[in-house]
KESELUM-450457 format. One record per residue (C-alpha): x, y, z; residue number from 1; residue in three letters; chain. Coordinates in steps of 0.05 Angstrom, whole numbers, plus 5000, padded with zeros to 4 digits. Example, Ala and Ser with C-alpha at 12.3 -4.5 7.8 and 13.67 -1.06 7.14 Angstrom:
<node <5246, 4910, 5156>, 1, "ALA", "A">
<node <5273, 4979, 5143>, 2, "SER", "A">
This chain:
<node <3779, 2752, 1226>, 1, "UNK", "A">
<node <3778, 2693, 1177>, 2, "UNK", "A">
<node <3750, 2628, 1161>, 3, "UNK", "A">
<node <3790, 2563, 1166>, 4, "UNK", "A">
<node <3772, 2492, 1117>, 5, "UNK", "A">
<node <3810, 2434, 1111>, 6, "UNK", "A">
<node <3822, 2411, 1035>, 7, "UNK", "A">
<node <3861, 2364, 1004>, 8, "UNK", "A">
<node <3932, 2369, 0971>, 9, "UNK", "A">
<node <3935, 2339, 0911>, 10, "UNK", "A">
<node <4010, 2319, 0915>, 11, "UNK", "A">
<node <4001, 2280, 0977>, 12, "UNK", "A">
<node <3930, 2271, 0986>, 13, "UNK", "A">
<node <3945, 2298, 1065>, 14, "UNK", "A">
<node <3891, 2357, 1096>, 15, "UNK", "A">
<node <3915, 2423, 1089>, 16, "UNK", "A">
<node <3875, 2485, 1115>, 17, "UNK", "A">
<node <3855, 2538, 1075>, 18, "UNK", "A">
<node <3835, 2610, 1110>, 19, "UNK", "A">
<node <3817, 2671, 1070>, 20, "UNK", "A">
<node <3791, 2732, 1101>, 21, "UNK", "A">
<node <3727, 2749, 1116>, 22, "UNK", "A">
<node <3687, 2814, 1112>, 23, "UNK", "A">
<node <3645, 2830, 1179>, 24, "UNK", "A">
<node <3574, 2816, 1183>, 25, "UNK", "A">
<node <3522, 2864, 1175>, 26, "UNK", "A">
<node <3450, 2871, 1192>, 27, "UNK", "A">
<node <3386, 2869, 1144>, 28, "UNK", "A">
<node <3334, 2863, 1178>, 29, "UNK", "A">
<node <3352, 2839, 1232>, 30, "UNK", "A">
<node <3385, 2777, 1193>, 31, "UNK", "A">
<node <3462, 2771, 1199>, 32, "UNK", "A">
<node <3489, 2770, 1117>, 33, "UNK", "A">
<node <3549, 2735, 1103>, 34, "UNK", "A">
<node <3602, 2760, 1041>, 35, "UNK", "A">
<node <3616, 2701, 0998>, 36, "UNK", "A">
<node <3697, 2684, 0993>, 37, "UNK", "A">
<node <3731, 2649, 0940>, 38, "UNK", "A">
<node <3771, 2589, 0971>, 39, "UNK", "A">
<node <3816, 2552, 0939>, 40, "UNK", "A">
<node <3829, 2476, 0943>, 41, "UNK", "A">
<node <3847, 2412, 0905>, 42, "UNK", "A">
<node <3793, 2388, 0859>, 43, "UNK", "A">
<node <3759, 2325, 0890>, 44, "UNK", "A">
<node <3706, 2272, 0866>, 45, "UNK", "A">
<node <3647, 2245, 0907>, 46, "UNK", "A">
<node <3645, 2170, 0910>, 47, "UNK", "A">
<node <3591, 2130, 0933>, 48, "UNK", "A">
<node <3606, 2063, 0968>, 49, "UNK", "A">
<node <3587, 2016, 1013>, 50, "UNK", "A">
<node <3601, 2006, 1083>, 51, "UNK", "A">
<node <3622, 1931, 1097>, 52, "UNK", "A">
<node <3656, 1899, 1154>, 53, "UNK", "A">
<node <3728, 1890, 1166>, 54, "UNK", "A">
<node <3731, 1806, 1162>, 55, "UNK", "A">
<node <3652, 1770, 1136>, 56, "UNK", "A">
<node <3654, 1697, 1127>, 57, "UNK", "A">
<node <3596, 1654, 1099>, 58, "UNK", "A">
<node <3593, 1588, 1136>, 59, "UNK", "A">
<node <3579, 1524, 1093>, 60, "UNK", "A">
<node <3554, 1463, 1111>, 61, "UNK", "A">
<node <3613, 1406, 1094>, 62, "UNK", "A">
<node <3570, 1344, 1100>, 63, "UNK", "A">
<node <3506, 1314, 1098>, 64, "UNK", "A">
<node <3461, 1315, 1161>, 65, "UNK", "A">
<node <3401, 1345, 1200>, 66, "UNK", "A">
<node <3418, 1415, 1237>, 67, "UNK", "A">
<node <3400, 1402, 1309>, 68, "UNK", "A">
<node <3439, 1463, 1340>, 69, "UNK", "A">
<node <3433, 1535, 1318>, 70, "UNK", "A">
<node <3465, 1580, 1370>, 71, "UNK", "A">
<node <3426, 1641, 1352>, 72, "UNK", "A">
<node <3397, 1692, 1310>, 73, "UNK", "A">
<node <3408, 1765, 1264>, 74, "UNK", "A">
<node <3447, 1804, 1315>, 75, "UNK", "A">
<node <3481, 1756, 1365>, 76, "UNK", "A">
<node <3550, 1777, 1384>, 77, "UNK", "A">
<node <3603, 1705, 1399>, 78, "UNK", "A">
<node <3665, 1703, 1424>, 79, "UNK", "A">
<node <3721, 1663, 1379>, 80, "UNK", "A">
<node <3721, 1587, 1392>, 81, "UNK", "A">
<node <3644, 1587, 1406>, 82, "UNK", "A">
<node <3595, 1535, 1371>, 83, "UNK", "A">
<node <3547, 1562, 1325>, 84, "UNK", "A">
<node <3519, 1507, 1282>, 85, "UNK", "A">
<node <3519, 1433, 1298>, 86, "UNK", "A">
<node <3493, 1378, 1248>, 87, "UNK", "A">
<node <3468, 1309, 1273>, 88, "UNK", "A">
<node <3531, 1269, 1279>, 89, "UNK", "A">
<node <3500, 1199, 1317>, 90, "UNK", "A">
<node <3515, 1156, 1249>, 91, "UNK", "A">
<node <3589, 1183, 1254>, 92, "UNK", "A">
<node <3600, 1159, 1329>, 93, "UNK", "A">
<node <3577, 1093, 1311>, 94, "UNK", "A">
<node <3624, 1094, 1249>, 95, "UNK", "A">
<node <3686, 1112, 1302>, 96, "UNK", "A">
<node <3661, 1064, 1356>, 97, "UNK", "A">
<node <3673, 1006, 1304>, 98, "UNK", "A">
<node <3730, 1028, 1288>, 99, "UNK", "A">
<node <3760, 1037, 1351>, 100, "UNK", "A">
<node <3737, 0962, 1363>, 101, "UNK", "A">
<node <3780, 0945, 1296>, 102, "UNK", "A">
<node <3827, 0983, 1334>, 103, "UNK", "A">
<node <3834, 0949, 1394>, 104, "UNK", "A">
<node <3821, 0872, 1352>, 105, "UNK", "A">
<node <3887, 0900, 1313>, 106, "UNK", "A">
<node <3927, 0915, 1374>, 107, "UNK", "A">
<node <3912, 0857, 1409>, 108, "UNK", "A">
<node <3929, 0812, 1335>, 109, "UNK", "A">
<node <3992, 0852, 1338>, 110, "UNK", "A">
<node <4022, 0829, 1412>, 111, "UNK", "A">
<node <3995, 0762, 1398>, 112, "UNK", "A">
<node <4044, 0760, 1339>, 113, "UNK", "A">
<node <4106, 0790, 1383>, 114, "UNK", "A">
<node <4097, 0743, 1436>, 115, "UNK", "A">
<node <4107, 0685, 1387>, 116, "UNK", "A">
<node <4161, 0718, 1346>, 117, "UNK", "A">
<node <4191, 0723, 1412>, 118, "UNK", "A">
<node <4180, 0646, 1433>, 119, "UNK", "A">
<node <4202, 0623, 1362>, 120, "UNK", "A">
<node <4272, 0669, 1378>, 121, "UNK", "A">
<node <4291, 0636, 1438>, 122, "UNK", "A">
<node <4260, 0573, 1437>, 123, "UNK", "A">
<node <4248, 0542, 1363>, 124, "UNK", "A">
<node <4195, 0505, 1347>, 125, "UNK", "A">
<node <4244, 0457, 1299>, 126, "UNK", "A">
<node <4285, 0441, 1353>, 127, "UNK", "A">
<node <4240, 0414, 1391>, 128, "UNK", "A">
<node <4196, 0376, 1340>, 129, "UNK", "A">
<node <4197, 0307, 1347>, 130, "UNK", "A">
<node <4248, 0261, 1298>, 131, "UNK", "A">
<node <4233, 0230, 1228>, 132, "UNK", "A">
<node <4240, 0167, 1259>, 133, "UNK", "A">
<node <4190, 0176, 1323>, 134, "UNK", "A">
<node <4241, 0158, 1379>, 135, "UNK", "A">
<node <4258, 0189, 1441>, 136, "UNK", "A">
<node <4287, 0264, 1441>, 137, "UNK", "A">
<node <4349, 0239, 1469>, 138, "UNK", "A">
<node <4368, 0179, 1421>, 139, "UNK", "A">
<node <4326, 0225, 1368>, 140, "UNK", "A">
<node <4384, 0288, 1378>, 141, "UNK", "A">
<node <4441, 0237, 1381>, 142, "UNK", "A">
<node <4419, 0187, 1319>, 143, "UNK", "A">
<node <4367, 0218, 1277>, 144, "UNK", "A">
<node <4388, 0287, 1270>, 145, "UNK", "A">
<node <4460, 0277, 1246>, 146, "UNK", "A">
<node <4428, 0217, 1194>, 147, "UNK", "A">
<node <4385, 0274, 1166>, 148, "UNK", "A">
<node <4434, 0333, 1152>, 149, "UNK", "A">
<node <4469, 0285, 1138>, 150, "UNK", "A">
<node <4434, 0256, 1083>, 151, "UNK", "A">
<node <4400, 0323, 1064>, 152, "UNK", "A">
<node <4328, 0305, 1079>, 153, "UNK", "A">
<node <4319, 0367, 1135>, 154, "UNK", "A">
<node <4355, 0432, 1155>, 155, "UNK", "A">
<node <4335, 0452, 1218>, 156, "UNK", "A">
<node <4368, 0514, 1207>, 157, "UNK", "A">
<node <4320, 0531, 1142>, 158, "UNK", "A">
<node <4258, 0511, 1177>, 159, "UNK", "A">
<node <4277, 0558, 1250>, 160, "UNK", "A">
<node <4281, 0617, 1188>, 161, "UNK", "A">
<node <4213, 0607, 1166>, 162, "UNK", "A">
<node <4183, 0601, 1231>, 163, "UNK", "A">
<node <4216, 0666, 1251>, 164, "UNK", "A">
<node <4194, 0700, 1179>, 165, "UNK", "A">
<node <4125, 0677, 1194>, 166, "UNK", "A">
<node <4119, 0695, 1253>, 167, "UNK", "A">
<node <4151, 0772, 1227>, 168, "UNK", "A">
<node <4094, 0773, 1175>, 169, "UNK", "A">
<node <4038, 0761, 1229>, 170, "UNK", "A">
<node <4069, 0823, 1260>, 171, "UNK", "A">
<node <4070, 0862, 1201>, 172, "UNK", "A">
<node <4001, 0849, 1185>, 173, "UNK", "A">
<node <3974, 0866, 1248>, 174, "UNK", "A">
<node <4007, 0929, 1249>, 175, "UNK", "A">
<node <3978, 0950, 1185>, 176, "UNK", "A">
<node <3913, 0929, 1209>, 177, "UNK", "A">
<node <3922, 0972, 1268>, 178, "UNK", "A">
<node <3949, 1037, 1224>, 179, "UNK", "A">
<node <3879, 1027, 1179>, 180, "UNK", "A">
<node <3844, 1032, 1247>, 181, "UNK", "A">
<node <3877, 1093, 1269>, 182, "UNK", "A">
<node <3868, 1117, 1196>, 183, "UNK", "A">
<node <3795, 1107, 1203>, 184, "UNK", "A">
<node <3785, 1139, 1275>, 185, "UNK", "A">
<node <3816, 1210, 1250>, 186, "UNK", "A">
<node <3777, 1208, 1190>, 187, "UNK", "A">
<node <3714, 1211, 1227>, 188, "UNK", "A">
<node <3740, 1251, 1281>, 189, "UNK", "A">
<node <3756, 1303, 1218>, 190, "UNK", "A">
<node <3676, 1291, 1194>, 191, "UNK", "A">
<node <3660, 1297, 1268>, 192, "UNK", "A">
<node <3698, 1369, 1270>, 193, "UNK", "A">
<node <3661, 1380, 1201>, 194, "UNK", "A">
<node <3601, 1373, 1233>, 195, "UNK", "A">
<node <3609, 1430, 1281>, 196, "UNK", "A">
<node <3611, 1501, 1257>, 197, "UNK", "A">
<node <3657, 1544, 1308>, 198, "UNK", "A">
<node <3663, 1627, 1309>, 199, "UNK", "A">
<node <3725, 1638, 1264>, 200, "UNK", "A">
<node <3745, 1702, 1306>, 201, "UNK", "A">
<node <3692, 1750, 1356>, 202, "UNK", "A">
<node <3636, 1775, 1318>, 203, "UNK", "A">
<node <3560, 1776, 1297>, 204, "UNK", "A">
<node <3514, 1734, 1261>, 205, "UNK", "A">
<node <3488, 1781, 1202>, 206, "UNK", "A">
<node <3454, 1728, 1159>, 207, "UNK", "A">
<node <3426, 1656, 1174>, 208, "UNK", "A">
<node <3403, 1611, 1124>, 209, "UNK", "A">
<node <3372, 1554, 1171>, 210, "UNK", "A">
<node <3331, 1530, 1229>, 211, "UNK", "A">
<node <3339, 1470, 1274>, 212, "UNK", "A">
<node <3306, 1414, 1233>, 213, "UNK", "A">
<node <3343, 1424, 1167>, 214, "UNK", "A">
<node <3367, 1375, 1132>, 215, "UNK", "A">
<node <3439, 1400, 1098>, 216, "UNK", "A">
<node <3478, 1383, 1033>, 217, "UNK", "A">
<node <3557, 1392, 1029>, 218, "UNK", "A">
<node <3569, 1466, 1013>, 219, "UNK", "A">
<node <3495, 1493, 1034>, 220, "UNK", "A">
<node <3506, 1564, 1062>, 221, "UNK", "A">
<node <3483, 1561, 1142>, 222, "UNK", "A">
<node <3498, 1629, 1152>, 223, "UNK", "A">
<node <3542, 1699, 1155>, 224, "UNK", "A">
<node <3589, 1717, 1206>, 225, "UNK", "A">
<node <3620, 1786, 1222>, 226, "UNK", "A">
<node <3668, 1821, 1251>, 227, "UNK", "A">
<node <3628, 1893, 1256>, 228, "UNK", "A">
<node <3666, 1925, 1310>, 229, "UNK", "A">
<node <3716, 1955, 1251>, 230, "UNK", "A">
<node <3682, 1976, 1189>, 231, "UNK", "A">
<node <3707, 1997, 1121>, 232, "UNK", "A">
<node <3678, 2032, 1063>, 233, "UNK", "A">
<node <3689, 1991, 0993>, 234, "UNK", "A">
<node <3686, 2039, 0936>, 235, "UNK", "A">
<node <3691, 2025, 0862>, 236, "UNK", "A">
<node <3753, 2086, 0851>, 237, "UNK", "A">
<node <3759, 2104, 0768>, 238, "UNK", "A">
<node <3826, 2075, 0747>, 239, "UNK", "A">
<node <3832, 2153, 0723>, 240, "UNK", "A">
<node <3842, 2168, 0808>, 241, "UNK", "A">
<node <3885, 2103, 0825>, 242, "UNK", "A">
<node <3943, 2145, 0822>, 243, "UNK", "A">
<node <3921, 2196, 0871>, 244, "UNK", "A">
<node <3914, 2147, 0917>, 245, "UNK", "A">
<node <3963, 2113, 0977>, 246, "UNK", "A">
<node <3945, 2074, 1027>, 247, "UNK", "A">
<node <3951, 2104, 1091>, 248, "UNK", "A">
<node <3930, 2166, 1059>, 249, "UNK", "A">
<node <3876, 2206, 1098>, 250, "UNK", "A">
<node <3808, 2223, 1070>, 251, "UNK", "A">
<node <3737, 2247, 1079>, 252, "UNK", "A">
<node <3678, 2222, 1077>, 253, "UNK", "A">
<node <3605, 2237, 1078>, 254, "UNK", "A">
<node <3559, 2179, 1115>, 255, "UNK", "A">
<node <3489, 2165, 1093>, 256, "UNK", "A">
<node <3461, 2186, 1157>, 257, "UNK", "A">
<node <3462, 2246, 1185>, 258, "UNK", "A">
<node <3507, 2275, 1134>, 259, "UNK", "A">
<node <3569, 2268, 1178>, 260, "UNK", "A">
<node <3628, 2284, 1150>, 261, "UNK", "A">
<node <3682, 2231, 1188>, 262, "UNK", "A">
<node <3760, 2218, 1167>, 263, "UNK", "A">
<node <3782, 2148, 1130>, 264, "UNK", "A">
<node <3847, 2123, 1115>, 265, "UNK", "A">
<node <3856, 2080, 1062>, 266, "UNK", "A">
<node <3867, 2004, 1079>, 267, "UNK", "A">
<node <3875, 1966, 1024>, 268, "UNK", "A">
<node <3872, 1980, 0937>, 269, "UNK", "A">
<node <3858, 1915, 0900>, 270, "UNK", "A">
<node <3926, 1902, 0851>, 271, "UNK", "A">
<node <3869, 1892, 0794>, 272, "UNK", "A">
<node <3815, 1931, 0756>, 273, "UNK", "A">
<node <3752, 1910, 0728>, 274, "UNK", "A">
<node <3759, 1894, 0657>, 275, "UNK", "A">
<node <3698, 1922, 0648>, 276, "UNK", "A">
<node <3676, 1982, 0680>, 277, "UNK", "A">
<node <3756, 2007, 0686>, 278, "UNK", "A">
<node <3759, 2010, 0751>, 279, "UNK", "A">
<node <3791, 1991, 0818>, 280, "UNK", "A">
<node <3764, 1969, 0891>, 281, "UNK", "A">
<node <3787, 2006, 0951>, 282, "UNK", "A">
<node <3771, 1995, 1021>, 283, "UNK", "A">
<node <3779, 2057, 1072>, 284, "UNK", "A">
<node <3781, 2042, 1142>, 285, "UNK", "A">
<node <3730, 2083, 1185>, 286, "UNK", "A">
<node <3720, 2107, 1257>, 287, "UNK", "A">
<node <3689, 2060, 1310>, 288, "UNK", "A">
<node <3623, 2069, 1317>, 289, "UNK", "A">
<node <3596, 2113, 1264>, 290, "UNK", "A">
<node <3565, 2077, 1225>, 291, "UNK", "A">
<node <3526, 2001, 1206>, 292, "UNK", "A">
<node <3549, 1953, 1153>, 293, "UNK", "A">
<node <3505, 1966, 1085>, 294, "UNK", "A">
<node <3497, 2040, 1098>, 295, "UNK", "A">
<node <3514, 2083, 1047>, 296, "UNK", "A">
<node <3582, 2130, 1040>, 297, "UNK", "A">
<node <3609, 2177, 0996>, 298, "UNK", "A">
<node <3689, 2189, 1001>, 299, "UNK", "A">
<node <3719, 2248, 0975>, 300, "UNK", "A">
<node <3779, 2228, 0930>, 301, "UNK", "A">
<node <3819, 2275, 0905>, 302, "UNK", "A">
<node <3832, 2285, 0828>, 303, "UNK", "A">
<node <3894, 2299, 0811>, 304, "UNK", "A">
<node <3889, 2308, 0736>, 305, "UNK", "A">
<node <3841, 2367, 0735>, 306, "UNK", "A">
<node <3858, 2431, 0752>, 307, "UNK", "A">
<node <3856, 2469, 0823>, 308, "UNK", "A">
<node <3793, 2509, 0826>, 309, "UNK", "A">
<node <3770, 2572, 0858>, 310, "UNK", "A">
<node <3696, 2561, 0896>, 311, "UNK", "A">
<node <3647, 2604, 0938>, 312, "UNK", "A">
<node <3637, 2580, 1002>, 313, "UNK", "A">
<node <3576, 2604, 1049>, 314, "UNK", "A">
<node <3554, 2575, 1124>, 315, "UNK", "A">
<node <3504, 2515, 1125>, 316, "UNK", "A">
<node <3459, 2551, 1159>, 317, "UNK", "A">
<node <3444, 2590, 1092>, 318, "UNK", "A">
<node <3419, 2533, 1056>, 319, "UNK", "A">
<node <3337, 2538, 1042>, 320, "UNK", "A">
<node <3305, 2474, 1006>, 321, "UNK", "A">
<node <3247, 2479, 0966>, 322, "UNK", "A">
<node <3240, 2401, 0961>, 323, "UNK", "A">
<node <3307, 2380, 0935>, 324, "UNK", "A">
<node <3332, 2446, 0908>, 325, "UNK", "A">
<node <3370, 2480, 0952>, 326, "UNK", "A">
<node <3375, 2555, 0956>, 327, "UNK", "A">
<node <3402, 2622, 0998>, 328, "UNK", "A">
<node <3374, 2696, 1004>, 329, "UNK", "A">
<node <3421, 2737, 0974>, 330, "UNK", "A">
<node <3424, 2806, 0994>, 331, "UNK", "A">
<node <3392, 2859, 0923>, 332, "UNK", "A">
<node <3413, 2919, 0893>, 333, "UNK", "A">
<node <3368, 2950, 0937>, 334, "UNK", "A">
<node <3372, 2912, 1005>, 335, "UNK", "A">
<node <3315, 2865, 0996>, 336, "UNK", "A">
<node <3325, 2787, 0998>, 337, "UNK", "A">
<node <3319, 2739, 0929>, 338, "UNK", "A">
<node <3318, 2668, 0944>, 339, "UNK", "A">
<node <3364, 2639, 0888>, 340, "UNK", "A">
<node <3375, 2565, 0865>, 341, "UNK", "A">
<node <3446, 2545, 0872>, 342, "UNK", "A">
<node <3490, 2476, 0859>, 343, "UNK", "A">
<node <3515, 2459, 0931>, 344, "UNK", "A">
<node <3585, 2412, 0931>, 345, "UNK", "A">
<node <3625, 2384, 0987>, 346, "UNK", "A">
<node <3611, 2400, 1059>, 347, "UNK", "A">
<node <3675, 2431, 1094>, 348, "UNK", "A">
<node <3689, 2432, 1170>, 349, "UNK", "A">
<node <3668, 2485, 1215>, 350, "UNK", "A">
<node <3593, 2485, 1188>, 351, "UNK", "A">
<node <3617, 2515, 1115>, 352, "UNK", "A">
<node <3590, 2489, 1041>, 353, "UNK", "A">
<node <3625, 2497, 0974>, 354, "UNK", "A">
<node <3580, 2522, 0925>, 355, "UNK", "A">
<node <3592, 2499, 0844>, 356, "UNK", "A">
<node <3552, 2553, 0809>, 357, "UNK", "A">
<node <3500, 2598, 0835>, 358, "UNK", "A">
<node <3536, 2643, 0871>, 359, "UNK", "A">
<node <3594, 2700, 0854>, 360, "UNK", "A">
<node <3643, 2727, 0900>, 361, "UNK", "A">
<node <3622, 2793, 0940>, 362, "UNK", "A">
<node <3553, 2772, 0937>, 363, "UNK", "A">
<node <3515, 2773, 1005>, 364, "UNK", "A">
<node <3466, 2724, 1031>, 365, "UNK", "A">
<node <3434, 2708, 1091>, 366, "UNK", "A">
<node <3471, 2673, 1151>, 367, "UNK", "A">
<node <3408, 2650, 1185>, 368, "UNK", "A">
<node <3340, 2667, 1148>, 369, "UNK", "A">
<node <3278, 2669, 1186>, 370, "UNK", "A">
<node <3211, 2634, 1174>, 371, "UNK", "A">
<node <3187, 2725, 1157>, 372, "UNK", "A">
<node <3232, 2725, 1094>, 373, "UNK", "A">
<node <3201, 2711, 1033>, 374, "UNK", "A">
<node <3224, 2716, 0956>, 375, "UNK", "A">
<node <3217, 2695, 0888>, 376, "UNK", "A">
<node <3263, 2644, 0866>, 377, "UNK", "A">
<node <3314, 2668, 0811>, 378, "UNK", "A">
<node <3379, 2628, 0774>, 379, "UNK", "A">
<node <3417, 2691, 0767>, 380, "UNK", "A">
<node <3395, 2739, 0815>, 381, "UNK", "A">
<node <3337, 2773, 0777>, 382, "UNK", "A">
<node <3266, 2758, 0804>, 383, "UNK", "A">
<node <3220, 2710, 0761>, 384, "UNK", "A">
C-alpha cells in the first residue's frame, strides 16, 4: 500500500509523482491514526497573484460630444462588431452634408470645364472670331488674315494655345476642388466612426465610466471591456526564479476560493524586470471556468537554487484550527491524543498536506478526529 503526490522537477519544471510506503492504520479509540512519511520533492515558493482576463481594453472617448447611447451595464456579455457607446454626432452630418454639396458644385465645375476644353479642341474660338477689319468671314479669311500674319499683328495659332491652356486650368481647378471635397467627406466619415465605440472582440463590460447625458472630452475613459471567458493569473515572479521558468511549462496553483488546487501553464514572461522591486511579470493561463477576474491566486513555482527537501506529509482531514493555527492529534507515549501546533505548506493531490515543522517522521496522528477528543495544545509534543 502507498501514497501517491505529484511534485515538481526542478530540471524541467514537469509533475512527477512521488509514492513512499505507508504503514497500515490502526485504531485508538475508535479514530483511524495515520504514520507520518517523509516525501521528497523539489523545493517550491508560493506566489500570490492576480487573476486577470486574457485581452481588457479601456475604451476612450476620441472627440467631443454628448453620450446619447450606452448599450449596457457591469456584466453584459457582446458579440464582436456590436455598438457599445455612441456620442451625439448631428453637428458632424451637417459638416458632411456641406461638403458633399461642395462635392457635387466641384463635379459639376469640373464637366463644365471638359465640355469647353473639348469645344475649344475641335472648334476654336480664334478661328472663328471676327477680323481686325470688321468685314465679312469670307472676304475677312481671304484678305484680312493673310495681311495680319503677315504683318505680325495676330497669330491665330498662339491665341487657339491659350484658349486650350485656359480652358486645361479650369479643369485642373475643378478637379482639385473636387479632391478637397472628397478629402473633407472621409474626414468626417473618420470623426463619424470616432464617434461610435464598437466591441473590439466577444466579451463583457467590467467597468463603465458614463451614463447617457454625458458630455465627453477626447481621451475620457467610457468604459472596460473583457474578454473573461479565458483567464490568466499575473504574478510578480523574483528575478531569483526566472530561470526556473518556460513557458509552456505546467504548474499549480492554489485559488482564493475554495482552496482549489487547479493546473496553469505558463503563457507569457515579460522580456523586462522591474528596476525596482527585481522582479519579473508572468502570466499563467488557467482552466475555464474556475475562477473570476480580481480573485486572488497563489502559483507554486518551483525554486531551483535551494536544495531538495525531505517533508512530512499527513491527510487533510487531520488538520484542527484553533482560529488560524492549525493543528493534529498526535498519538502519546501512552496512547492518549495531544493536539499540537504545526506549520502547514503546500496542499498535494489526493487530499494530502506537507507539513514544514511540527511534525517528525513515525509520529502518529489522527486521520479523522472526532468532536469527543480533547487535548492540550503543545509545540513539541509535551502537554502545556
Amino acid at each position: 500500500m502507498g501514497i501517491k503526490f505529484q511534485t515538481l522537477s526542478l530540471a524541467t519544471g514537469l509533475c512527477l509523482a512521488l509514492t513512499f510506503p505507508v504503514q497500515g492504520l490502526s485504531q485508538a479509540g475508535g479514530n483511524d491514526y495515520f504514520t507520518v512519511q517523509q516525501a521528497k520533492g523539489a523545493p517550491t515558493v508560493s506566489l500570490g497573484g492576480t487573476v486577470i482576463p486574457y485581452k481588457e481594453v479601456t475604451l476612450a472617448a476620441q472627440m467631443p460630444g454628448r453620450v446619447k447611447f450606452l448599450a449596457g451595464i457591469e456584466g453584459d456579455a457582446f458579440d464582436d462588431d456590436s455598438l457599445l457607446v455612441a456620442i451625439d454626432d448631428s453637428e458632424l452630418l451637417a459638416k458632411r452634408n456641406s461638403a458633399l454639396a461642395q462635392w457635387a458644385n466641384a463635379d459639376a465645375q469640373l464637366r463644365a470645364a471638359g465640355v469647353k476644353y473639348r469645344r475649344e479642341l475641335w472648334s476654336p474660338q480664334s478661328e472663328s472670331s471676327p477680323g481686325g477689319m470688321g468685314m465679312p468671314n469670307l472676304f475677312d479669311q481671304m484678305f484680312t488674315e493673310p495681311m495680319e500674319s503677315f504683318s505680325g499683328t495676330r497669330s491665330r495659332g498662339v491665341e487657339r494655345h491659350a484658349d486650350l491652356y485656359n480652358s486645361g486650368v479650369q479643369i485642373t481647378t475643378a478637379q482639385n476642388a473636387l479632391m478637397s471635397a472628397r478629402s473633407q467627406i472621409q474626414a468626417i466619415d473618420a470623426k463619424l466612426r470616432d464617434a461610435k465605440s464598437l466591441a473590439p472582440f466577444n466579451g463583457v463590460i467590467m467597468k463603465k465610466y458614463i451614463e447617457v447625458g454625458d458630455t465627453m472630452q477626447p481621451g475620457q475613459p467610457l468604459l472596460v471591456f473583457a474578454d473573461v471567458e479565458y483567464l490568466q493569473v499575473l504574478v510578480d515572479v523574483p528575478a531569483r526564479l526566472r530561470p526556473g521558468i518556460n513557458e509552456g511549462m505546467m504548474l499549480q496553483a492554489q485559488l482564493d476560493v475554495g482552496n482549489q488546487i487547479v493546473p496553469v501553464r505558463v503563457a507569457q514572461i515579460f522580456p523586462m524586470a522591474d528596476a525596482q522591486r527585481h522582479t519579473v511579470k508572468v502570466k499563467f493561463d488557467l482552466p475555464q471556468g474556475v475562477s473570476a477576474p480580481g480573485m486572488y491566486a497563489k502559483v507554486l513555482v518551483p525554486d531551483f537554487t535551494a536544495p531538495a527537501r525531505n517533508y512530512p506529509v499527513i491527510p487533510v482531514s487531520a488538520l484542527r484550527y484553533n482560529g488560524s493555527l492549525p493543528g493534529v492529534y498526535v498519538m502519546g507515549p501512552e496512547g492518549n491524543p495531544e493536539l499540537r501546533l504545526i506549520r502547514v505548506g503546500e496542499s498535494l493531490e489526493g487530499g494530502y498536506v506537507s507539513v514544514l515543522s511540527g511534525l517528525s517522521e513515525g509520529e502518529r496522528v489522527l486521520r479523522d478526529p472526532g468532536l469527543g477528543v480533547s487535548s492540550g495544545w503543545t509545540n513539541t509534543g509535551e502537554k502545556r
